[in-house]
Backbone bond lengths (Angstrom), bond angles and torsions (degrees), N, CA, C in turn:
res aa  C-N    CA-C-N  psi(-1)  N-CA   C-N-CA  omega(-1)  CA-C   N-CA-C  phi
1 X - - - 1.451 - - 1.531 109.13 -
2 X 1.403 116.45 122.54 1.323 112.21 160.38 1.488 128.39 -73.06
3 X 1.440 121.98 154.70 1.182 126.96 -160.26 1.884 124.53 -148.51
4 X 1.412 113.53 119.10 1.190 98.60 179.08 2.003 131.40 -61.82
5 X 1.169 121.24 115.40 1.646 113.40 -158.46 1.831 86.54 -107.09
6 X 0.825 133.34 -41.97 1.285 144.06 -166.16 1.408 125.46 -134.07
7 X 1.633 115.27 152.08 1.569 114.31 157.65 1.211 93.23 -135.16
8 X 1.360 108.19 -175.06 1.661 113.82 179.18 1.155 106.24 -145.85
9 X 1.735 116.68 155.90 1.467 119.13 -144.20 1.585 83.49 -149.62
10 X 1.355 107.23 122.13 1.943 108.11 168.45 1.415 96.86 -71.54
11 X 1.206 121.12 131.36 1.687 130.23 140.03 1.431 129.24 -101.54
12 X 1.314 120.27 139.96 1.451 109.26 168.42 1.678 119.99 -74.30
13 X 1.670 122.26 -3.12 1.438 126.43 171.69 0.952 111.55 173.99
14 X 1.422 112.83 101.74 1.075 142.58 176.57 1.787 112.92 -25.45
15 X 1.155 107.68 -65.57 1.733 105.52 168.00 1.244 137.02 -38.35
16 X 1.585 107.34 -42.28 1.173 140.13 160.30 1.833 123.28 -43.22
17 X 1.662 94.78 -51.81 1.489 129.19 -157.84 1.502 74.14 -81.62
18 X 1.621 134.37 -81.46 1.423 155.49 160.75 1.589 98.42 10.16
19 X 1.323 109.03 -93.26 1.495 115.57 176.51 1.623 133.54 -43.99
20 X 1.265 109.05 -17.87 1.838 111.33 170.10 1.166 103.20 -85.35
21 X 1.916 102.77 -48.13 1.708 98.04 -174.64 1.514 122.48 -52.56
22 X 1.227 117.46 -38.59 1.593 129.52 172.60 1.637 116.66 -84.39
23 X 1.140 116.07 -38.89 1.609 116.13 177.05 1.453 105.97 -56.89
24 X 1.481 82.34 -86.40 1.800 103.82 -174.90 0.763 120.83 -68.81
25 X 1.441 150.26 -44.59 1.334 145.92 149.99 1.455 128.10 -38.30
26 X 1.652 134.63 -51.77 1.047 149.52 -169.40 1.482 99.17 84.43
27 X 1.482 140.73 28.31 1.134 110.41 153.59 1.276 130.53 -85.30
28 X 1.768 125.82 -179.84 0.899 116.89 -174.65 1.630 111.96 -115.42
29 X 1.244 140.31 142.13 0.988 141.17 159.47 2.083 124.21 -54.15
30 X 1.637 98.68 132.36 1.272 95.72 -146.39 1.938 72.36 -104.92
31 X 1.567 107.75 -53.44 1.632 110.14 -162.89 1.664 103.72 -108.09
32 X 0.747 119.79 152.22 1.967 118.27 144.63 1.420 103.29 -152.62
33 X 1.299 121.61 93.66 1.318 113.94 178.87 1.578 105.35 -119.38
34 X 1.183 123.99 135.99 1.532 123.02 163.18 1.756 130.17 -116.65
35 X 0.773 91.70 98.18 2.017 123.44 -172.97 1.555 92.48 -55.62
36 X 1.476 111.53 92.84 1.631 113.55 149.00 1.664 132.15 -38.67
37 X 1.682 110.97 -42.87 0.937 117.50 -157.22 1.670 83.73 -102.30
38 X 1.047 143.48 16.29 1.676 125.73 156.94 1.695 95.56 -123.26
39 X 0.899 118.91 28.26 1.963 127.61 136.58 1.640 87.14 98.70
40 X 1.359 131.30 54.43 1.168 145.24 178.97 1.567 129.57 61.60
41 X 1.761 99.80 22.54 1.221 107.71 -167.54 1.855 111.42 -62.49
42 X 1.337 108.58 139.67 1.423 117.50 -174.23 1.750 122.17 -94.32
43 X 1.182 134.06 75.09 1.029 123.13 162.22 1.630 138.90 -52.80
44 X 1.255 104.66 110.33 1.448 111.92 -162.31 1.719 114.19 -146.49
45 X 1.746 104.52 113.02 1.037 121.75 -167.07 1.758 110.00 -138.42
46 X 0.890 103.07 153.89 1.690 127.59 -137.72 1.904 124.10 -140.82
47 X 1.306 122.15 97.98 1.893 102.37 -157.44 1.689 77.42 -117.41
48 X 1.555 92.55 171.21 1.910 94.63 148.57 1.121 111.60 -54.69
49 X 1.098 120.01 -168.74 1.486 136.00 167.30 1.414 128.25 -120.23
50 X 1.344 108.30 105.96 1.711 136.78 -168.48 1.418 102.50 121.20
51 X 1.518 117.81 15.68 1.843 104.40 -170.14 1.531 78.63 -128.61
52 X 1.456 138.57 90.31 1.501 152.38 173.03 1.592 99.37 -76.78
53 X 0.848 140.91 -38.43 1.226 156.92 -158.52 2.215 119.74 -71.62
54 X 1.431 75.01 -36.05 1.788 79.09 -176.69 1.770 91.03 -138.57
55 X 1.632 107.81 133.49 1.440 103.94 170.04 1.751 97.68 -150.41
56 X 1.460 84.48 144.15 1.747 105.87 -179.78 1.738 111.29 -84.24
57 X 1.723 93.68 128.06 0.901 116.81 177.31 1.484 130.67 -57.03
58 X 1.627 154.02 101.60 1.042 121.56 -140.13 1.456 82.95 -135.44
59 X 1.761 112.15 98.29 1.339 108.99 -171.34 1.455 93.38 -116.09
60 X 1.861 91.82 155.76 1.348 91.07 175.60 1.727 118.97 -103.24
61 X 1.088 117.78 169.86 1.699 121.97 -163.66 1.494 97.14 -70.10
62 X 1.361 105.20 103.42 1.739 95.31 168.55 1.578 100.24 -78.31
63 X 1.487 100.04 173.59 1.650 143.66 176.33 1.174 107.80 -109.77
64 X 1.659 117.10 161.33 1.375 102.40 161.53 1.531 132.87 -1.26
65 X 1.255 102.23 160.22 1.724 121.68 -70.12 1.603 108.44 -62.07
66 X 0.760 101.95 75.95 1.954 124.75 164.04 1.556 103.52 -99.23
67 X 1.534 91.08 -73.76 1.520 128.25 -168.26 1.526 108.19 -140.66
68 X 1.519 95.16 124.29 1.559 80.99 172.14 1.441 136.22 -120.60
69 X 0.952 146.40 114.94 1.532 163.69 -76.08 1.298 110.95 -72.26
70 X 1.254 120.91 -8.15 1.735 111.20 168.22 1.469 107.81 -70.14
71 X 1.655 120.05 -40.07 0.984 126.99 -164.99 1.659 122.52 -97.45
72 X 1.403 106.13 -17.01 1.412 110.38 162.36 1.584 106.26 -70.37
73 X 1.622 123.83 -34.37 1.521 111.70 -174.32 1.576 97.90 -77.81
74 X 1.298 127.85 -24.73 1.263 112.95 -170.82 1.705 95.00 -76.17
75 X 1.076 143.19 9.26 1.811 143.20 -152.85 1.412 70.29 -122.58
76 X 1.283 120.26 -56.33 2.001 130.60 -146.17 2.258 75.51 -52.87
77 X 1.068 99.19 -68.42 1.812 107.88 -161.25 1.284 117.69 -67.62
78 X 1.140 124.58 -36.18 1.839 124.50 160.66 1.437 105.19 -50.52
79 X 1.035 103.67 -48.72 1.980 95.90 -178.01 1.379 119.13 -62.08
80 X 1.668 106.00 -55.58 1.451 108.24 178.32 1.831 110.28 -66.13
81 X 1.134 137.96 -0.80 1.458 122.14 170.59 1.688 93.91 -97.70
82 X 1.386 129.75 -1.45 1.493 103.64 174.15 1.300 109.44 111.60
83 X 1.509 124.85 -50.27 1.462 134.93 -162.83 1.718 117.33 -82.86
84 X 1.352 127.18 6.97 1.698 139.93 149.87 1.550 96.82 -66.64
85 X 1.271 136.52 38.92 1.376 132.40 159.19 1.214 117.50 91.00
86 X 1.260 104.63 164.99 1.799 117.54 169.71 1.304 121.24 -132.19
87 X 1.330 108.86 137.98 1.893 132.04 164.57 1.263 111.12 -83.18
88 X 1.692 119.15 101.40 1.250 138.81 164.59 1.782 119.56 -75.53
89 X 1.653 102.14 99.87 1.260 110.37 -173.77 1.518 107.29 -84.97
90 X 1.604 120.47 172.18 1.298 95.87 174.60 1.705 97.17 -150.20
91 X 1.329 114.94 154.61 1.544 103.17 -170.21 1.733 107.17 -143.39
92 X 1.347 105.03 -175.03 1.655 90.88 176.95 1.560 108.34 -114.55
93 X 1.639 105.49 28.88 1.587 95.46 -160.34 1.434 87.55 -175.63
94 X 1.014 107.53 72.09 1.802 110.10 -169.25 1.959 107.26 -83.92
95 X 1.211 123.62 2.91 1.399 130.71 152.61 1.599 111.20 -79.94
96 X 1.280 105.74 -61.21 1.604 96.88 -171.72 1.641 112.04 -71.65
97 X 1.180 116.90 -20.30 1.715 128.50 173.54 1.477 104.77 -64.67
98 X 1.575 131.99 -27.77 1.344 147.14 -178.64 0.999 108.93 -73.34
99 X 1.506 128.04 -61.38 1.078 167.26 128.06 1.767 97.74 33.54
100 X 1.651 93.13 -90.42 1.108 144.39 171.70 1.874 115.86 -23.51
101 X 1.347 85.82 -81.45 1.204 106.79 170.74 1.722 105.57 -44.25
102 X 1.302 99.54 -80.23 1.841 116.33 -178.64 1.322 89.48 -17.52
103 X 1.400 131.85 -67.08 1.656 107.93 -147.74 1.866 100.08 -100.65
104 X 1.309 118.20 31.29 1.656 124.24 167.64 1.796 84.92 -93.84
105 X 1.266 116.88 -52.52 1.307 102.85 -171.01 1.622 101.55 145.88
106 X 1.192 108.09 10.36 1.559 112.90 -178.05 1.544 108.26 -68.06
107 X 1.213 127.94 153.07 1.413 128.31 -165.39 1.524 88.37 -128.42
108 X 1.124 125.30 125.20 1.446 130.75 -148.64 2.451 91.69 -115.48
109 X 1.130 114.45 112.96 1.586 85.80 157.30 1.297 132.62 -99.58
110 X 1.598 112.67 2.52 1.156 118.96 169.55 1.437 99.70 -130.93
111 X 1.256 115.12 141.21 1.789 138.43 168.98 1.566 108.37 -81.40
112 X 1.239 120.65 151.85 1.927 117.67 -155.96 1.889 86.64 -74.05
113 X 0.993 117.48 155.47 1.428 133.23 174.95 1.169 122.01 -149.39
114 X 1.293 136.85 130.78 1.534 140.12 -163.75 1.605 94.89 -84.09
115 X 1.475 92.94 127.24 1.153 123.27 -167.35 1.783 99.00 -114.34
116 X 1.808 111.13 166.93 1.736 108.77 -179.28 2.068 86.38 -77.23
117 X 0.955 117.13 -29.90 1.397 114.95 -171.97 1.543 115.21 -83.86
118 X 1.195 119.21 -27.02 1.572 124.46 -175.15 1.204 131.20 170.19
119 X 0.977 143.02 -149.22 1.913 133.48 149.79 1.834 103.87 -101.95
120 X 0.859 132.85 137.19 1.528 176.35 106.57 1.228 131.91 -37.94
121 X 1.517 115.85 135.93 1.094 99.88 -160.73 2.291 92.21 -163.35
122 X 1.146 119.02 126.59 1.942 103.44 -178.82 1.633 96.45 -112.51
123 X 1.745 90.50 168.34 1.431 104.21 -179.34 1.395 81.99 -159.98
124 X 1.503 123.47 165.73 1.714 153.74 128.54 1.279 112.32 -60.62
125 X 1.482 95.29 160.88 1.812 104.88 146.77 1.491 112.39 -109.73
126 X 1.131 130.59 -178.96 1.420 112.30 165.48 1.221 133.08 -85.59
127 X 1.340 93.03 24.82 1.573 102.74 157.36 1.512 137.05 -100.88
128 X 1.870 84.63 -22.68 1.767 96.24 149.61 2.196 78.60 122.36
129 X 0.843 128.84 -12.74 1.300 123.40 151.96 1.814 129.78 -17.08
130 X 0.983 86.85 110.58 1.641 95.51 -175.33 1.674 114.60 -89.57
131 X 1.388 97.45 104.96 1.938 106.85 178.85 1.792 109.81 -116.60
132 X 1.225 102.88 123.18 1.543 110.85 169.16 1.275 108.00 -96.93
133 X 1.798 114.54 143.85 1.496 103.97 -152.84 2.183 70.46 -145.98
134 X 1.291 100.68 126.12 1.627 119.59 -152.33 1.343 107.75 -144.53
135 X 1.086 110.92 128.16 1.918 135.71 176.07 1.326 81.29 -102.22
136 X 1.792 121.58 117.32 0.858 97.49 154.52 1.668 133.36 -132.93
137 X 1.193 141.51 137.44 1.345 153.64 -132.68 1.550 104.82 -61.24
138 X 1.067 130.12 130.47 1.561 111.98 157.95 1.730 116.42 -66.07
139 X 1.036 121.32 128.74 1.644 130.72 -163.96 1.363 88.88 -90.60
140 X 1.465 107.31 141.07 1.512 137.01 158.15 1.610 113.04 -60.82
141 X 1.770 118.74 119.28 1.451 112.99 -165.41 1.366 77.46 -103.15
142 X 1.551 90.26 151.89 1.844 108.95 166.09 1.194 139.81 -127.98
């Protein structure tokens, strides 16, 4: 059976990225390893906590020779407007999860709203990461 183990998330700094994911978020850190011999590259990955199974990748934008600098700033600006994708969270109480968050320090751009699917609710990271954070409804089959 195939299986999702990972996604990956551009950050502009990892430490940075590190501290919301664990502060404000409550996740937990699954990896942080940093590999001398691939020029100090940092592997660093990050799940909720009780979900061991799948953890987000929280890499940072290499430079040379990864990418080289026209195209890491064009990576640097897709991320920070939001549109390099979104992480669909999901909860059983997407007011008090708002709630929650709001006073960790989460900067919310959308407030939960009744949706045909559930209540809803967006946020960033400070990297400009787009996460939808969703109560969501059991749908009427027909």
């Amino acid at each position: 059976m195939i299986r999702i183990a990972n996604a990956q998330l551009w950050v502009h700094d990892q430490d940075e990225a590190l501290a919301f994911y664990t502060e404000k978020l409550g996740f937990e850190v699954r990896t942080d390893a940093t590999l001398p011999e691939l020029g100090n590259f940092r592997w660093l990955t990050v799940s909720p906590a009780g979900q061991p199974d799948v953890a987000i990748v929280l890499m940072a934008i290499p430079g040379p020779p990864v990418m080289d600098e026209e195209v890491a700033n064009q990576v640097r600006s897709l991320v920070a407007t939001g549109f390099a994708g979104t992480v669909f969270l999901t909860t059983e109480d997407c007011q008090a999860s708002y709630e929650e968050l709001k006073a960790r320090g989460v900067e919310f751009t959308e407030e939960p709203e009744e949706r045909p699917y559930g209540i809803d609710s967006g946020f960033r990271d400070p990297s400009g990461n787009s996460f939808r954070l969703t109560q969501v409804r059991e749908m009427a089959t027909t």
